[in-house]
C-alpha positions in Angstrom: 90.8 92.2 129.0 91.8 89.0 127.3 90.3 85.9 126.4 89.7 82.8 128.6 88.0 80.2 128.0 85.1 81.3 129.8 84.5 84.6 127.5 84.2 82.2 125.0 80.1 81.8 124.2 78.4 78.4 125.2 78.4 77.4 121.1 82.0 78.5 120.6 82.5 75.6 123.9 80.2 73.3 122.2 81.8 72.9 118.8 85.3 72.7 121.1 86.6 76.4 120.0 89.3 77.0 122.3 92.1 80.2 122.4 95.8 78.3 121.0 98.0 81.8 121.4 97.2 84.9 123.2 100.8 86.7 122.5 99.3 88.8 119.6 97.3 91.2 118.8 94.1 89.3 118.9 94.1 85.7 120.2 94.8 82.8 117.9 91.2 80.3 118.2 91.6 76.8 117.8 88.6 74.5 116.3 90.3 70.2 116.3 88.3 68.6 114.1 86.1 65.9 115.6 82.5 64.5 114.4 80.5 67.7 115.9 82.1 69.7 113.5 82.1 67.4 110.3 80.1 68.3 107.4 80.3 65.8 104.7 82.9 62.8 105.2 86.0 64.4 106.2 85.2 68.0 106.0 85.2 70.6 108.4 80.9 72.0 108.3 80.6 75.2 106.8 78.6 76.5 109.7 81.7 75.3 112.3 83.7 77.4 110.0 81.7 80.4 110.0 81.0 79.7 113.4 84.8 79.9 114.2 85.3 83.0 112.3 82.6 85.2 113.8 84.1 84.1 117.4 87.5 84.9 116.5 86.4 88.3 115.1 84.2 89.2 118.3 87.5 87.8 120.1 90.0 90.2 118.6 87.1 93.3 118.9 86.5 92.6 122.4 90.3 92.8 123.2 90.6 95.9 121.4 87.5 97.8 123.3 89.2 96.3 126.3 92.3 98.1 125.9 90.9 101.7 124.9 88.4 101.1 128.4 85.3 100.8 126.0 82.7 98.5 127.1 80.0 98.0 124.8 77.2 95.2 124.0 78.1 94.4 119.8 75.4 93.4 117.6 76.4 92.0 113.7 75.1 94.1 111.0 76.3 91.9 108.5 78.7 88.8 108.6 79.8 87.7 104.8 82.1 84.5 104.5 84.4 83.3 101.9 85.1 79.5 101.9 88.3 79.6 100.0 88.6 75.6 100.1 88.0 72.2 101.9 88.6 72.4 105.8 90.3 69.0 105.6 90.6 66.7 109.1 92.7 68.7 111.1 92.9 71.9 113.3 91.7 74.7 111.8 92.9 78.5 113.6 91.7 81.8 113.1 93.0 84.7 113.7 90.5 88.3 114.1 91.9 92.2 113.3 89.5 95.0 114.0 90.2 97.3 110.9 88.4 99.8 112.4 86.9 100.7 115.7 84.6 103.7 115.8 82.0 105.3 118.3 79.2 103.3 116.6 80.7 100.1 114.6 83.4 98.8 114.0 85.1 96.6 110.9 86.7 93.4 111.1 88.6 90.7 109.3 89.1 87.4 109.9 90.9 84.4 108.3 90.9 80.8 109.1 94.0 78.3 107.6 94.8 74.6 108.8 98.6 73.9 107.7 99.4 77.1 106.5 98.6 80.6 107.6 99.3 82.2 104.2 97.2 79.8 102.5 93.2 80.6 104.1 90.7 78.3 104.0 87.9 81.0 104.7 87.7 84.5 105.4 85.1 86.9 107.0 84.5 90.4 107.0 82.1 91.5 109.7 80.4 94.8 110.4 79.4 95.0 114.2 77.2 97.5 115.7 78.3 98.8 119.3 75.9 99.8 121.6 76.5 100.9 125.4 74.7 98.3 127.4 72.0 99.3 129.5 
């Protein structure tokens, strides 16, 4: 199953999140910088970032569940973020990868970088509870 962007939630739309490659593993997400997003004067917020990171890691675990023919409602257990540095004024990507999938949660990580892939400007590990909807 892969992205559109309709899967995407209604705040991932609202801050302007939208899927940049989808030839990968997990899709590449997209947040352009614009006012919505700023935190202090030309900053990316820290919520927008987080916010970014938590949909590309649901993003990349959603595709993976899709391809085994799991279908499951995901709940976060726990969502830490690193802000590694300064989300300037410019795109910012991020890119999810499910480190493991079990029957009952599964393990992500996910980094964010503007310029430069190798050089993050946050990270995330998430732990995601997976639950057979009802």
């Amino acid at each position: 199953m892969s992205e559109t962007p309709d899967s995407l939630t209604p705040y991932a739309r609202s801050l302007g999140i939208e899927i940049a490659d989808e030839t990968g593993d997990a899709p590449i997400l997209l947040l352009p910088f614009t006012s919505i997003a700023e935190g202090r004067p030309g900053v990316l917020h820290g919520g927008a970032t987080s916010g970014l990171l938590e949909t590309a890691g649901y993003a990349a675990l959603r595709l993976e569940l899709g391809r085994v023919g799991r279908d499951h409602r995901l709940k976060p257990i726990n969502v830490t973020v690193q802000f590694l540095s300064a989300a300037k004024k410019r795109p910012t990507y991020a890119l999810g990868r499910v480190t493991r999938a079990g029957r009952r949660n599964a393990n992500i990580v996910v980094e964010a970088w503007q310029d430069d892939r190798t050089r993050p400007v946050a990270t995330a590990v998430m732990n995601v509870l997976m639950t057979t909807p009802d």
